[in-house]
Z-matrix of the N, CA and C atoms (Angstrom, degrees):
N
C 1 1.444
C 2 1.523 1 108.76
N 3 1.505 2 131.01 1 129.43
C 4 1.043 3 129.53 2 134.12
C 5 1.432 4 168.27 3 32.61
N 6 1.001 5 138.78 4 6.20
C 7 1.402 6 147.56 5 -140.52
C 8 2.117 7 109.97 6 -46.74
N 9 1.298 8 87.36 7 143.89
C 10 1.666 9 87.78 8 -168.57
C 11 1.257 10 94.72 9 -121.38
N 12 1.106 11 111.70 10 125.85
C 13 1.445 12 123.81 11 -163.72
C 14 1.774 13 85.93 12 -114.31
N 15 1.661 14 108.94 13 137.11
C 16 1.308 15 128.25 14 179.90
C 17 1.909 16 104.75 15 -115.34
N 18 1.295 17 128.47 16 141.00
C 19 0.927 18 145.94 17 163.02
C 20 1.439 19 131.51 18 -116.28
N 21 1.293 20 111.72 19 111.24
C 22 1.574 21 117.47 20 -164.14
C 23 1.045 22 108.25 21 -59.96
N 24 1.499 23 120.94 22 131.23
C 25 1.689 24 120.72 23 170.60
C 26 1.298 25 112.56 24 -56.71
N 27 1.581 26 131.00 25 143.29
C 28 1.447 27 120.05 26 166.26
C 29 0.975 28 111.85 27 -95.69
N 30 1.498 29 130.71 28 142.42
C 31 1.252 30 148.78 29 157.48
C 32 1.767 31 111.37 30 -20.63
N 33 1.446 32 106.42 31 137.51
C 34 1.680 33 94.02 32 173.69
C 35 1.769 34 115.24 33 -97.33
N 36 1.085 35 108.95 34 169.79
C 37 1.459 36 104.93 35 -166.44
C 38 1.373 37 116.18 36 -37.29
N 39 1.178 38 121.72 37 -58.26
C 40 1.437 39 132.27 38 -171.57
C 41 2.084 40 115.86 39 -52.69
N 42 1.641 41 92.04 40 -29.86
C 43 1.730 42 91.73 41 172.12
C 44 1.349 43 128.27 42 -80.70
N 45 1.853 44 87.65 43 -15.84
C 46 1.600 45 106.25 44 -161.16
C 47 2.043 46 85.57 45 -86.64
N 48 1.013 47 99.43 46 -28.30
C 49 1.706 48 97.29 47 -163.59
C 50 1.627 49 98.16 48 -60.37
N 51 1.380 50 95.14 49 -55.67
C 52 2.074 51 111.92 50 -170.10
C 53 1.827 52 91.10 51 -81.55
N 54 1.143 53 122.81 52 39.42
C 55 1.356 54 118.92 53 153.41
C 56 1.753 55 105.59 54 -111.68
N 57 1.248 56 86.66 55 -55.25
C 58 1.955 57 101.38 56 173.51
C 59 1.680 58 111.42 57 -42.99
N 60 1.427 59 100.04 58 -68.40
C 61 1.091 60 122.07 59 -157.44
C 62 2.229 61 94.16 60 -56.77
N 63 0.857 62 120.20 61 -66.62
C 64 1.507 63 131.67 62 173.67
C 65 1.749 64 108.78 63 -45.60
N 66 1.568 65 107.41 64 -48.81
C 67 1.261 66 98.23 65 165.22
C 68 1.840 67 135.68 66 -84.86
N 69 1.358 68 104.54 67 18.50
C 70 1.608 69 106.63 68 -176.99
C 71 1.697 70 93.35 69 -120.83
N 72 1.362 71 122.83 70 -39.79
C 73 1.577 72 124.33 71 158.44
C 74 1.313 73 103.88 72 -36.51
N 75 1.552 74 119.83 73 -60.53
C 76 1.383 75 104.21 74 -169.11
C 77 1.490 76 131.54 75 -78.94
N 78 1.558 77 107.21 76 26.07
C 79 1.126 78 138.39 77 -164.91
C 80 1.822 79 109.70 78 -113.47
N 81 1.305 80 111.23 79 -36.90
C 82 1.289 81 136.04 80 164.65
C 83 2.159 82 103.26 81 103.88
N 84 0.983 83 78.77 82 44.32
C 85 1.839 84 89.46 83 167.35
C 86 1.244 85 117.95 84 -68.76
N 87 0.660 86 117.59 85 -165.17
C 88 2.180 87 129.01 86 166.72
C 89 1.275 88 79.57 87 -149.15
N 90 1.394 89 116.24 88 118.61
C 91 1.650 90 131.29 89 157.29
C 92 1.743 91 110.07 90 -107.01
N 93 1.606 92 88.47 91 148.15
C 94 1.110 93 101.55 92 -169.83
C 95 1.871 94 100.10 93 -139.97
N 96 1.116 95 120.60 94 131.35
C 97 1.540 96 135.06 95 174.87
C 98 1.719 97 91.65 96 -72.10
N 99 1.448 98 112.45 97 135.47
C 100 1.289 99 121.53 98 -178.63
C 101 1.764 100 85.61 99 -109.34
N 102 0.836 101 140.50 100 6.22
C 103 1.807 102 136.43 101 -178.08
C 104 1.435 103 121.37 102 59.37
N 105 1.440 104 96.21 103 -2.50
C 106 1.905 105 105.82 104 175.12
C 107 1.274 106 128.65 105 -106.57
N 108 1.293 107 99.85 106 17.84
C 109 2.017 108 115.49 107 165.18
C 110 1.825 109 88.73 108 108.54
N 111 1.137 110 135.66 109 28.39
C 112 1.297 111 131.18 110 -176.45
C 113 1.427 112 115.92 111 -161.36
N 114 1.530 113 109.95 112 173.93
C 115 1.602 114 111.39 113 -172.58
C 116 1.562 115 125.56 114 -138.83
N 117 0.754 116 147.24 115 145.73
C 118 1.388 117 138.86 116 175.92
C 119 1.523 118 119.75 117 -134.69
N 120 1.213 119 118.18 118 172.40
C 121 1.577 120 108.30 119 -165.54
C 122 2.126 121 100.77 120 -164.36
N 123 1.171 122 95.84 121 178.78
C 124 1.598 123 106.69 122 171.32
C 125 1.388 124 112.19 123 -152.74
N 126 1.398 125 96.90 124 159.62
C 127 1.660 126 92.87 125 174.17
C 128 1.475 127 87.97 126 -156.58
N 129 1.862 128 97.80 127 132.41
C 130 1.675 129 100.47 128 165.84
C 131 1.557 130 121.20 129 -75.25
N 132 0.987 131 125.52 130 122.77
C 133 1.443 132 117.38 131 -179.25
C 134 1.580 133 113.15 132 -85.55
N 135 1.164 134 106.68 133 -61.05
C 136 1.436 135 132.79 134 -161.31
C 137 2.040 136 112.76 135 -94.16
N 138 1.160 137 113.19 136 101.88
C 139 1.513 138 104.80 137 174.81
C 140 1.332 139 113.56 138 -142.96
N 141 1.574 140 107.20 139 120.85
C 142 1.264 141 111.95 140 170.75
C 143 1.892 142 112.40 141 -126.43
N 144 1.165 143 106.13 142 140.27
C 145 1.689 144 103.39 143 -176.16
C 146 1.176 145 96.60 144 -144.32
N 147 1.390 146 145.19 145 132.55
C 148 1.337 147 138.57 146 102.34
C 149 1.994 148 128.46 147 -94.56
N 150 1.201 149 102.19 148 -174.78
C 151 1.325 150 105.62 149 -170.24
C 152 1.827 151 118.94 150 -52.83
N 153 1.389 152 108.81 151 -8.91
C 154 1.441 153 85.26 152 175.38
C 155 1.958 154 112.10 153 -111.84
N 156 1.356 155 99.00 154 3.20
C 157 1.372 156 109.10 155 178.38
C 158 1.737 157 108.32 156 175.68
N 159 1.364 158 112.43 157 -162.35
C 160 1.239 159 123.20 158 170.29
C 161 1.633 160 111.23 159 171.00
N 162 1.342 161 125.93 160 171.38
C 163 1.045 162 139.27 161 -147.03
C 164 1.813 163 94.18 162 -149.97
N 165 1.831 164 101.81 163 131.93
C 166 1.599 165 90.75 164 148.16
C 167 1.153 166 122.06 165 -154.89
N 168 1.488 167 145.25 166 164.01
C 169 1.232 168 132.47 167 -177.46
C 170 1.345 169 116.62 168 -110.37
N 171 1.119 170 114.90 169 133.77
C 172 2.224 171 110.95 170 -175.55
C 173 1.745 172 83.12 171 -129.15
N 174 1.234 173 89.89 172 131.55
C 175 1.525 174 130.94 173 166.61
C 176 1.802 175 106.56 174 -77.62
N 177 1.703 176 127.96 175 98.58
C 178 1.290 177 122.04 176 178.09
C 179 1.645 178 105.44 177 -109.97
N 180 1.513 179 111.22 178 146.96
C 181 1.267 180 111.70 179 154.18
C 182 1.471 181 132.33 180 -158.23
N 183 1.331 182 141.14 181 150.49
C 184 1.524 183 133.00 182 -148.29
C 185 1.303 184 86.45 183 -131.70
N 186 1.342 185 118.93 184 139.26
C 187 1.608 186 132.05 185 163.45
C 188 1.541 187 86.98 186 -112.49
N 189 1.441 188 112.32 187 163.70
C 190 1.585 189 136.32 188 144.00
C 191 1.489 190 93.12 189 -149.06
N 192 1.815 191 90.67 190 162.72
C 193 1.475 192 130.64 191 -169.87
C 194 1.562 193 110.00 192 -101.59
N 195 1.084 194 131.22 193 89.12
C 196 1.443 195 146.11 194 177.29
C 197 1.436 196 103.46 195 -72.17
N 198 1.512 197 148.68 196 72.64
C 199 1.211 198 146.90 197 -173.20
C 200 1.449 199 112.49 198 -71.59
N 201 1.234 200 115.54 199 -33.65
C 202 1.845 201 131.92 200 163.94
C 203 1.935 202 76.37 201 -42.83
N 204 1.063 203 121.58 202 -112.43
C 205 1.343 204 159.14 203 -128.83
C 206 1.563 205 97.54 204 -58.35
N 207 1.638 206 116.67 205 -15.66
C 208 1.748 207 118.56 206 -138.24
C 209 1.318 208 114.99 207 -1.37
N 210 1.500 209 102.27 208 80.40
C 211 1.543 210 118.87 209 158.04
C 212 1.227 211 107.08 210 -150.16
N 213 1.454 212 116.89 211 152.03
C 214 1.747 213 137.38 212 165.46
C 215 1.486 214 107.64 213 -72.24
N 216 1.585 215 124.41 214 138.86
C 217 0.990 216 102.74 215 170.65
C 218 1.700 217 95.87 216 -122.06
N 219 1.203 218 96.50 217 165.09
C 220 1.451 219 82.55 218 -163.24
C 221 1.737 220 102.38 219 -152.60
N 222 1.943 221 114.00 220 128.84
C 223 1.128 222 103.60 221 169.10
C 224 1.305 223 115.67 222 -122.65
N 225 1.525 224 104.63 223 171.06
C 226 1.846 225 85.46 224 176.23
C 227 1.968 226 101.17 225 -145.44
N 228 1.261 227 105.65 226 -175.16
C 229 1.868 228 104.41 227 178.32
C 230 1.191 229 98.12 228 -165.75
N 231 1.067 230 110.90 229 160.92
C 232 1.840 231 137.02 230 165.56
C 233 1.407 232 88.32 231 -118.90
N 234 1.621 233 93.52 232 121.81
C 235 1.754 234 106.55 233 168.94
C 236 1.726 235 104.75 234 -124.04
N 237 1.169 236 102.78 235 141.95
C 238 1.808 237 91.93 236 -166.69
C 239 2.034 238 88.17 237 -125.43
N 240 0.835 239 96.76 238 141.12
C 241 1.823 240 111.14 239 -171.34
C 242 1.707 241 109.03 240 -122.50
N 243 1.099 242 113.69 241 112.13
C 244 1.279 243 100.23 242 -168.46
C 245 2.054 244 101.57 243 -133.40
N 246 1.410 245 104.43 244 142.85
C 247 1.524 246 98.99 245 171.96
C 248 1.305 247 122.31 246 -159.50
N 249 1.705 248 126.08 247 154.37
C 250 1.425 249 126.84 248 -164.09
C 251 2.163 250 86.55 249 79.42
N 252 2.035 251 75.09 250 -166.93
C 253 1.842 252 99.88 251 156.50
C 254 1.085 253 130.79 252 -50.51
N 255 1.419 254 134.58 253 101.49
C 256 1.760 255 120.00 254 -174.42
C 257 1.335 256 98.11 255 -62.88
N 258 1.449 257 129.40 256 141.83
C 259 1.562 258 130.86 257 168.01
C 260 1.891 259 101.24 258 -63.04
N 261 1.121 260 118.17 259 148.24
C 262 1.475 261 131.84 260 165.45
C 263 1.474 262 105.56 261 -30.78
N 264 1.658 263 123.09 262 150.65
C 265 1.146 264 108.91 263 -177.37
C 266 1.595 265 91.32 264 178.01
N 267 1.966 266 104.05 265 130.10
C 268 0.905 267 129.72 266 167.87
C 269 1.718 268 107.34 267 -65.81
N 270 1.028 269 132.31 268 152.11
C 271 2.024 270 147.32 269 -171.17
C 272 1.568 271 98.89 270 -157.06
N 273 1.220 272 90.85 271 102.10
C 274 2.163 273 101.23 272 156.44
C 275 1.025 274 108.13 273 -115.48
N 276 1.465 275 147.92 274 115.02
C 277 1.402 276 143.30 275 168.06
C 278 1.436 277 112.03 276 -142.42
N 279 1.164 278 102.21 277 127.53
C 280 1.750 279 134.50 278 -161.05
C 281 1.389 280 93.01 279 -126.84
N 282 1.400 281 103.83 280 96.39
C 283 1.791 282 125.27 281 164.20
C 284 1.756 283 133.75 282 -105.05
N 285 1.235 284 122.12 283 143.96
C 286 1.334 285 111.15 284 165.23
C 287 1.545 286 108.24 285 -129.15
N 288 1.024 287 121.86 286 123.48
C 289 1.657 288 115.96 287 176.50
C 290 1.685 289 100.14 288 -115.92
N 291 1.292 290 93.00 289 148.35
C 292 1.706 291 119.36 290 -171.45
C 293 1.356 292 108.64 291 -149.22
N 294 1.495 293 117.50 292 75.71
C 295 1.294 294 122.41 293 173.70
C 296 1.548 295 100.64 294 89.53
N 297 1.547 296 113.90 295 -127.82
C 298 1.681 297 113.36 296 -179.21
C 299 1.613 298 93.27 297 -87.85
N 300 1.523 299 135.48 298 -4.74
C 301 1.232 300 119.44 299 -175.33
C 302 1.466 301 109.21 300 -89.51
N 303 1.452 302 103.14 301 134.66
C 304 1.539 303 128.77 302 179.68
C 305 1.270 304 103.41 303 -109.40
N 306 1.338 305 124.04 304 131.95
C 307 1.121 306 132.80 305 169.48
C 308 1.503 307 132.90 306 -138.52
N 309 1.435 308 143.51 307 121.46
C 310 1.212 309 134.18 308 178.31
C 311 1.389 310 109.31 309 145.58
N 312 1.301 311 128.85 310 -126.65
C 313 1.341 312 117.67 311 -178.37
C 314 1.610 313 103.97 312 -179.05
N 315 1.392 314 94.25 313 149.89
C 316 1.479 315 102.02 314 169.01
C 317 1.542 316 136.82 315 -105.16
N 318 1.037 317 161.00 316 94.47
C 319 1.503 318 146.12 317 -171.49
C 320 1.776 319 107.47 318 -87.70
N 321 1.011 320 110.39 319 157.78
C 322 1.584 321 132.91 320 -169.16
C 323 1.410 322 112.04 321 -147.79
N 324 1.241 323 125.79 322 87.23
C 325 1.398 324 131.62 323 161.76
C 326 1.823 325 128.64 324 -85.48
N 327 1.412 326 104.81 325 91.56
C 328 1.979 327 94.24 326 -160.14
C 329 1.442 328 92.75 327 -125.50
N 330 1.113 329 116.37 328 172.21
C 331 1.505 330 136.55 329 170.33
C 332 1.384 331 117.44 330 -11.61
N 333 1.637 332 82.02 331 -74.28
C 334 1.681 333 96.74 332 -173.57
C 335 1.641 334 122.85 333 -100.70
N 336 1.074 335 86.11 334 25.57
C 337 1.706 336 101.08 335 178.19
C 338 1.445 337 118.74 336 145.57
N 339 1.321 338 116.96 337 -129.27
C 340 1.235 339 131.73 338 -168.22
C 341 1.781 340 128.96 339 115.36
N 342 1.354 341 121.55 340 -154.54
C 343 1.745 342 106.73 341 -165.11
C 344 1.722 343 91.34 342 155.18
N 345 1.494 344 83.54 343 -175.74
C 346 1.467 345 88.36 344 -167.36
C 347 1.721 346 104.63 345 -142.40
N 348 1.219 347 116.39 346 152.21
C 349 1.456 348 121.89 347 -160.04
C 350 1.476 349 97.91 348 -128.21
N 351 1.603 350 119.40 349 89.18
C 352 1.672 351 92.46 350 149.23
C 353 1.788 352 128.12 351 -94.92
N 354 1.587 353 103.36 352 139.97
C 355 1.000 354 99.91 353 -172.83
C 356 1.319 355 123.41 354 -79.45
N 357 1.335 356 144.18 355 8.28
C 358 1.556 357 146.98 356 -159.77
C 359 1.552 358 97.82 357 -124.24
N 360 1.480 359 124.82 358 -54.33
C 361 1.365 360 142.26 359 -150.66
C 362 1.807 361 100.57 360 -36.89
N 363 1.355 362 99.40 361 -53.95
C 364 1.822 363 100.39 362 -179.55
C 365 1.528 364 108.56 363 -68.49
N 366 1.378 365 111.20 364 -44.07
C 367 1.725 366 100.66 365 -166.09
C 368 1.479 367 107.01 366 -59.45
N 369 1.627 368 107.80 367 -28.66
C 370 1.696 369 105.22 368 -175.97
C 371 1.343 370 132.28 369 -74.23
N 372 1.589 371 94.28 370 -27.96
C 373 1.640 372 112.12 371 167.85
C 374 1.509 373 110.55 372 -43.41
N 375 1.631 374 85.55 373 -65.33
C 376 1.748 375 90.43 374 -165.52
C 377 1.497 376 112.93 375 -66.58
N 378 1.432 377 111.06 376 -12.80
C 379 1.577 378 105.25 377 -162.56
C 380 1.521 379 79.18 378 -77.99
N 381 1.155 380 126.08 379 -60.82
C 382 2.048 381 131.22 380 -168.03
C 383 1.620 382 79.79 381 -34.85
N 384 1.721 383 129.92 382 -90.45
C 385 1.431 384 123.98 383 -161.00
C 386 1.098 385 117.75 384 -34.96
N 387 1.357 386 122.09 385 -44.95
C 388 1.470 387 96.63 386 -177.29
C 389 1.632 388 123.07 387 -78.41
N 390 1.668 389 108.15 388 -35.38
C 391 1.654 390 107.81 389 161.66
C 392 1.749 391 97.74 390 -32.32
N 393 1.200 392 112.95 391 -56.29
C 394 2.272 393 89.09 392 -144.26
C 395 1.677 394 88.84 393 -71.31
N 396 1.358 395 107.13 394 -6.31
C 397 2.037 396 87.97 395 -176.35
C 398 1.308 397 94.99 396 -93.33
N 399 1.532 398 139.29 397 20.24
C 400 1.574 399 111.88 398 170.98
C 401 1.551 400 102.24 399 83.49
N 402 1.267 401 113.54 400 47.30
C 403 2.018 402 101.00 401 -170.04
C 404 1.451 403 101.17 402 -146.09
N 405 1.152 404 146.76 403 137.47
C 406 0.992 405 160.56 404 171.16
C 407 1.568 406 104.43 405 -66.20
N 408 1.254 407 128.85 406 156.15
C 409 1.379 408 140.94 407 -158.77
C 410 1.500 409 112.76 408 -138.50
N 411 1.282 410 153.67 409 38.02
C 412 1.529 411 149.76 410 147.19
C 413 1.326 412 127.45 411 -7.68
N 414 0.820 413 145.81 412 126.13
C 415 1.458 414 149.61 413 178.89
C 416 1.793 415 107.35 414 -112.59
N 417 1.194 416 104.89 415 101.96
C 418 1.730 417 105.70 416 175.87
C 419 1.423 418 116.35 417 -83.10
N 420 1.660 419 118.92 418 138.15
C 421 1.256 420 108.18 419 -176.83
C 422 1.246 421 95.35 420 -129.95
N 423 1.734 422 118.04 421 162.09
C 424 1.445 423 113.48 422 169.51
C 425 1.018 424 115.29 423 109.72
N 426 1.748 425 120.77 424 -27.21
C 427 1.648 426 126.63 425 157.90
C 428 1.542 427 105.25 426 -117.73
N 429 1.277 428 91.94 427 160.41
C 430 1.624 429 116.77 428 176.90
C 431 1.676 430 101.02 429 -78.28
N 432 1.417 431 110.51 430 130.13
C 433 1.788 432 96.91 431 157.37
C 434 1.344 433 117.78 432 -79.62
């Protein structure tokens, strides 16, 4: 007998979008519709301030929907902004990079605060969402989203 091989339907753009979009919210992003079939978002991780300065880090990243290609492409950054006196501040960061992939995390313990940054946690989410919709997953390096 035969073997019948089944192939999962993929999701069409619009499910694949409100898959992302629901799964990076529940991540604690600020999403934002870029109006060109894609989305991007930020999240501050890292904040420390006292009176003679402060420092903070926001976690950014931009997907788009390549329907030619059915794949997401997707970039992301740690941008750290800092001004005045940085307040004193403990830094543990345990990294692995593999090409444009960053991986691991940072903690920041300072004066006036601090937080913690992992760098992979979002790209993996979305890469898992788009796998179960049938979508290919790209990682762009070299621009900022």
């Amino acid at each position: 007998m035969g073997e019948v091989t089944v192939m999962a339907e993929a999701l069409g753009t619009s499910a694949l979008l409100a898959g992302l979009t629901s799964k990076a919210a529940a991540l604690g992003l600020d999403l934002h519709d870029d109006g060109k079939g894609g989305l991007s978002g930020e999240i501050e991780s890292i904040r420390a301030k006292w009176f003679l300065g402060g420092r903070k880090v926001v976690y950014r990243m931009s997907c788009r929907v390549a329907e030619v290609e059915h794949a997401v492409l997707f970039r992301e950054a740690v941008i750290e902004k800092s001004w005045g006196m940085q307040p004193p501040t403990f830094t543990v960061e345990k990294t692995t990079v593999s090409g444009w992939k960053r991986s691991g995390e940072r903690t920041d313990v300072a004066v006036g605060g601090g937080g913690t940054v992992d760098y992979a946690r979002v790209r993996e989410a979305l890469q898992q969402a788009a796998a179960d919709a049938g979508w290919q997953f790209h990682l762009e390096g070299g621009r900022l989203p």
